[in-house]
C-alpha positions as CSV (number, residue, x, y, z in Angstrom):
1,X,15.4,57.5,22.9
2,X,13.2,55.0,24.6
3,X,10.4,55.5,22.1
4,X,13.1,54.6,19.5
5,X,14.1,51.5,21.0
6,X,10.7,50.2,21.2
7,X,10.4,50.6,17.6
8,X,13.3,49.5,17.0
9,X,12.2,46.3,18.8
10,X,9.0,46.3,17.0
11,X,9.9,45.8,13.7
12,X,13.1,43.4,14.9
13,X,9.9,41.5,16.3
14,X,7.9,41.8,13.0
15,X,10.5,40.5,11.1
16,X,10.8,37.1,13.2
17,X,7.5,36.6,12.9
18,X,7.8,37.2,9.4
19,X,10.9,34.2,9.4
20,X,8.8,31.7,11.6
21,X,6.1,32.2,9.2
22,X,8.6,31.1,6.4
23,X,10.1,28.6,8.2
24,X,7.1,27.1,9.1
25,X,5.6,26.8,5.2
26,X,9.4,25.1,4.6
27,X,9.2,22.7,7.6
28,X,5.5,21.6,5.9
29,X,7.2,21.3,2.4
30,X,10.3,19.0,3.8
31,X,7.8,17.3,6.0
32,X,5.9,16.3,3.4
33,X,8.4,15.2,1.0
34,X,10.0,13.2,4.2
35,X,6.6,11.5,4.5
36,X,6.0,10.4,0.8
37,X,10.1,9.2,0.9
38,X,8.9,7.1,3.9
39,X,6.0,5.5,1.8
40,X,8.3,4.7,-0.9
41,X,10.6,2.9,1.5
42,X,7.5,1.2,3.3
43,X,6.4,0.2,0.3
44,X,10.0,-1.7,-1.2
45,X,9.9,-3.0,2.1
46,X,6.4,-4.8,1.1
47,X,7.8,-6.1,-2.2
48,X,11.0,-7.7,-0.6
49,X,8.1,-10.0,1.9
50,X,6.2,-10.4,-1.0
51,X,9.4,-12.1,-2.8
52,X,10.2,-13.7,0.6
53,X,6.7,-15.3,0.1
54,X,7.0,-16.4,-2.7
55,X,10.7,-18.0,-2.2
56,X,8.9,-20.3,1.3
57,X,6.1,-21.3,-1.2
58,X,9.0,-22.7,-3.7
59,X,11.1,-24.1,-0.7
60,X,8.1,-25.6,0.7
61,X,7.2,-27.7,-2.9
62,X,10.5,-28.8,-2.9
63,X,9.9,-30.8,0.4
64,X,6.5,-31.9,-0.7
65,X,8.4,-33.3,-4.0
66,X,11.1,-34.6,-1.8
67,X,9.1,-36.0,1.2
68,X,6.9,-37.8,-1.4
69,X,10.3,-39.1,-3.4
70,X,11.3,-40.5,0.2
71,X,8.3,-42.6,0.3
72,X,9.5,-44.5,-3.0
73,X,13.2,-44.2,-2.9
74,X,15.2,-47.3,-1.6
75,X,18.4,-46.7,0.1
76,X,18.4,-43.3,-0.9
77,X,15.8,-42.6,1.8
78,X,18.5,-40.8,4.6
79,X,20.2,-38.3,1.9
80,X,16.6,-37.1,1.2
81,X,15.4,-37.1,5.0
82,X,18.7,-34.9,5.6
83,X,18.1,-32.8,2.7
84,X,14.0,-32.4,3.8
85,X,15.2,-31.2,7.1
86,X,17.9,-28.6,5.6
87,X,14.7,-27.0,3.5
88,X,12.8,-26.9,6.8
89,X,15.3,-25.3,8.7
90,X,15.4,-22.5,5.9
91,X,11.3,-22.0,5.3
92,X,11.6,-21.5,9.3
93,X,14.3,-19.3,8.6
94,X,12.5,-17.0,5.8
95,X,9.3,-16.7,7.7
96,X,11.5,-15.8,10.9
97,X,12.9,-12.8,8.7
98,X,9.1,-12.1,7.5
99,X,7.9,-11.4,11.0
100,X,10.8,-9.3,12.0
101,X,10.4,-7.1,9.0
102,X,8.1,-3.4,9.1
103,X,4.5,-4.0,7.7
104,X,4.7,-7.7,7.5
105,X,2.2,-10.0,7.4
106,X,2.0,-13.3,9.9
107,X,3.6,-16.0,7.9
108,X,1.5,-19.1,7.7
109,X,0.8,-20.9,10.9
110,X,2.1,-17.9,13.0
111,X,0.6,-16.5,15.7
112,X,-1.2,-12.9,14.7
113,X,0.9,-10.6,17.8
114,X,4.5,-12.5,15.7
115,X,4.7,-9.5,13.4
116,X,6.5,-5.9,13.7
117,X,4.9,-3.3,15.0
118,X,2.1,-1.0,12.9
119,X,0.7,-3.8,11.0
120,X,-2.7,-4.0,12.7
121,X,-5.5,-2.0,11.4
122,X,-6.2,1.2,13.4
123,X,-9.3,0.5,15.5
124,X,-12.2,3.3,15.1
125,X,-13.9,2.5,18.2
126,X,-13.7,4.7,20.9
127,X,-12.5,4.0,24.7
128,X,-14.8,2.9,26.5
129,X,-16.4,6.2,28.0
130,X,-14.2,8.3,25.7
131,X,-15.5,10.6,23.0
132,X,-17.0,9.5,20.0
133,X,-14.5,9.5,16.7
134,X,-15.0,12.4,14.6
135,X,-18.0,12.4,11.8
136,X,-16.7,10.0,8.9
137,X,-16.9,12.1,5.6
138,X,-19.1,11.9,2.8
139,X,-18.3,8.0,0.6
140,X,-17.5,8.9,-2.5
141,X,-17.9,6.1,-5.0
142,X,-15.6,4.2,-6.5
143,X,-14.4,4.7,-9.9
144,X,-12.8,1.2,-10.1
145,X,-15.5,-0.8,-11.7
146,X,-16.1,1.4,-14.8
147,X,-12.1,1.3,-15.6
148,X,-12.6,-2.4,-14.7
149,X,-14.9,-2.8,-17.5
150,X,-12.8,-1.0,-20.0
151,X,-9.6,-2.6,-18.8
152,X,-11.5,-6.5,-19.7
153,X,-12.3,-4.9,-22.6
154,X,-9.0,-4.4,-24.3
155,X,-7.5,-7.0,-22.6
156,X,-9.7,-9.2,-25.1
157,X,-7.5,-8.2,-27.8
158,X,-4.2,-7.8,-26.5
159,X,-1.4,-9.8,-27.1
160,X,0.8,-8.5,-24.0
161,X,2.9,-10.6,-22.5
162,X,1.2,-11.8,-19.3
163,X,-2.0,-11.4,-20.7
164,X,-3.4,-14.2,-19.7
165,X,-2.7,-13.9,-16.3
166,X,-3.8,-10.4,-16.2
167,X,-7.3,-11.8,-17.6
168,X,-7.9,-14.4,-15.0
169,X,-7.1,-11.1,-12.3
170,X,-9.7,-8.9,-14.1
171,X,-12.1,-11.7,-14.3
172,X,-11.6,-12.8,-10.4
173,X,-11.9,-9.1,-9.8
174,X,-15.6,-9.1,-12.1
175,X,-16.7,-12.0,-9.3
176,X,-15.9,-9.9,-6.2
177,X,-13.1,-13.2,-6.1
178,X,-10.7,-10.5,-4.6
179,X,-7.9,-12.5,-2.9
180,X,-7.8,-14.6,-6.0
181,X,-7.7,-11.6,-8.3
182,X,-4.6,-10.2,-5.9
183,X,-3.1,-13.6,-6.5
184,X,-3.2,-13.1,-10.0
185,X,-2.6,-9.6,-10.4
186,X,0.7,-10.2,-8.4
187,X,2.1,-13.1,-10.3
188,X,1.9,-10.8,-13.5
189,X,4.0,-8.3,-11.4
190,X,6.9,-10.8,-10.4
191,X,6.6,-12.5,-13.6
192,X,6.6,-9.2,-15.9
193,X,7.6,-6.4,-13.8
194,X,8.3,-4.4,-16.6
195,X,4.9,-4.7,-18.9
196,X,2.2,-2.0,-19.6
197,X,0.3,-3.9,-17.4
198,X,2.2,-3.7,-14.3
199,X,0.4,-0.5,-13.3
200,X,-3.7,-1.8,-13.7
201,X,-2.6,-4.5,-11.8
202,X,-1.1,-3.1,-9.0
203,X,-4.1,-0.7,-9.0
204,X,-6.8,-2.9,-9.3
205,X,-4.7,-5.0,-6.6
206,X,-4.7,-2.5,-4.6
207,X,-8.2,-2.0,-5.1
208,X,-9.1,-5.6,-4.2
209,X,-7.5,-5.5,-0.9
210,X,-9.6,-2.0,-0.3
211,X,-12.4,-3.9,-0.8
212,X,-11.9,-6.9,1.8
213,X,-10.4,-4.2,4.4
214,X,-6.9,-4.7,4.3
215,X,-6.5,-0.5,4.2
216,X,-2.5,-1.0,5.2
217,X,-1.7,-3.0,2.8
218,X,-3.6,-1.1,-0.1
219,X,-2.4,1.7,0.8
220,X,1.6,0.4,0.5
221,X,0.4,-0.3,-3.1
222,X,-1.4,3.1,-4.2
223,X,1.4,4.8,-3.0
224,X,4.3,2.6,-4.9
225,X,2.0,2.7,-7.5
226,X,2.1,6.9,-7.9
227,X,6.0,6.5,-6.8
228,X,6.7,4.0,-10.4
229,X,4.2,5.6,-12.8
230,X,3.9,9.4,-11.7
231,X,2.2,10.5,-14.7
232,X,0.5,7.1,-15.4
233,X,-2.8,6.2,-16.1
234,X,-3.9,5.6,-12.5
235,X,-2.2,7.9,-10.6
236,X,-4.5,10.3,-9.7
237,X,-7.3,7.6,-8.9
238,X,-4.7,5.9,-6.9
239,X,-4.1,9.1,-4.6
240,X,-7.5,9.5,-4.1
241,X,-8.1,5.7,-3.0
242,X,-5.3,5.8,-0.8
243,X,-6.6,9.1,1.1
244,X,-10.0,7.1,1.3
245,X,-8.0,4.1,2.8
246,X,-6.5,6.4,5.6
247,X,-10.0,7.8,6.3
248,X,-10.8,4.3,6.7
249,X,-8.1,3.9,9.4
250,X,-8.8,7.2,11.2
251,X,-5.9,8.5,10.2
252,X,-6.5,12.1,9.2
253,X,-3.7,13.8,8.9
254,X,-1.9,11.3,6.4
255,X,-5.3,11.5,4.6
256,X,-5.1,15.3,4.1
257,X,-1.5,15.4,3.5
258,X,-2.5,12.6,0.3
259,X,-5.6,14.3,-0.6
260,X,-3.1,17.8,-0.5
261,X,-1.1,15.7,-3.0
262,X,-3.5,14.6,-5.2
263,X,-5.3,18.4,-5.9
264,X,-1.1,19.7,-6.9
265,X,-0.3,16.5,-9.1
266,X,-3.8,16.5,-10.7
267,X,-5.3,19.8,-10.7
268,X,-8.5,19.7,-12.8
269,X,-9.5,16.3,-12.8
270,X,-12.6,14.9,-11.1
271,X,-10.6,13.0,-8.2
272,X,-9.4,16.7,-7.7
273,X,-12.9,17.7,-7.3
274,X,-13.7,14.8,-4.9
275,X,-10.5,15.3,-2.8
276,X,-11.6,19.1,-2.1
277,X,-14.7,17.9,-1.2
278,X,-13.4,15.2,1.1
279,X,-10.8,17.9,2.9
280,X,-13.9,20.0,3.2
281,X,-15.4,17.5,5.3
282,X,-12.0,16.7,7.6
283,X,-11.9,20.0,8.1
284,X,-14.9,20.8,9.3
285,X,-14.7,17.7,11.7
């Protein structure tokens, strides 16, 4: 009877183990889908500061226009004085709202620390006395400036709406001019949100603020990047940027779980190849 119950209790125990194991594979899945959800909403959260942005850098012409029409109007001078101050009082407004959102930047004149927290890039440098970081893996080179080459090349002969815009981008982005090429690459983005070009530009934006080290903020644009265009053009080179941005940051586990991404959405494809490599490395850290 006792040797009974102990098998009995064995294979009760089996199975449980058998669950958990299940269990454990679904909590990964939902965690995972949680945790591209949360890009998404990180990411619309970037678009509505880039659209409060834009809104202080119109409110902020119209007091320029109004300050200067102060200085030549006659009796008239008070109602514009009055209406100077009201635009003031809303710019101070807007930025107010940009500091106090997730993932914003300082608005102009603002002190760094004014922002939300989890906007500052994630420092490598170990405590002092503390271990060192982990080995960085192996670079893998860009594929940017080759598709930058093809893209100038049919822009020549497009007739796009935007185009011209989108030109001046790819052309600030030929001159290593990278904040101007995100300049431009944006305008054609508000301006045209639903062109063909929306996509290279967002992903050669994001690939200009790779380049001068702003990791977060490219990162918030490869992933709403591979959240509009799934199947698009860039998708795949856009998952394997944005696990090389993480990297960058230290941040390991988001870069495995985007590098885990990129080899399901893109099996076969050379940033498939480089992302086993790179998880090859992480793992052997």
């Amino acid at each position: 009877m006792r040797k009974t119950n102990w098998l009995i209790g064995a294979a009760v125990l089996a199975s449980a183990f058998a669950l958990a194991g299940c269990t454990d594979q679904s909590g990964m899945d939902q965690l995972n889908k949680n945790e591209f959800t949360l890009r998404g909403m990180i990411a619309t959260d970037h678009q509505q500061i880039d659209a409060l942005k834009a809104q202080v850098a119109r409110q902020n012409d119209q007091i320029e226009e109004l300050q200067h029409g102060a200085g030549t109007a006659g009796g008239n001078a008070s109602g514009v004085n009055d209406r100077v101050a009201s635009l003031e009082a809303e710019v101070k407004a807007l930025q107010a709202g940009m500091a106090a959102t997730p993932g914003a930047v300082p608005p102009p004149g603002a002190p760094a620390d004014s922002v939300g927290p989890g906007t500052g890039v994630a420092s490598t440098e170990p405590p002092a006395g503390g271990p060192a970081p982990p080995a960085t893996p192996a670079e893998i080179a860009p594929t940017w400036p080759a598709e930058l080459d093809q893209e100038i090349s049919d822009a020549a002969t497009s007739n796009e709406a935007g185009i011209k815009v989108y030109r001046e981008g790819l052309d600030a982005m030929k001159d290593a001019k990278y904040p101007l090429a995100v300049a431009r690459f944006t305008k054609l983005q508000h301006a045209y949100p639903k062109s063909p070009l929306s996509e290279p530009a967002e992903y050669f934006a994001a690939n200009a603020l790779f380049e001068t080290g702003g990791y977060d903020q490219a990162i918030l644009q490869y992933n709403d990047l591979v959240m509009r265009f799934p199947k698009g053009k860039y998708a795949c080179a856009a998952l394997l940027r944005e696990g090389q941005a993480f990297v960058k940051l230290n941040d390991r586990i988001d870069a495995r779980l985007t590098l885990q991404k990129l080899t399901t959405d893109c099996p076969g494809t050379p940033q498939a190849a480089s992302a086993d490599t790179m998880m090859k490395d992480l793992a052997s850290d």
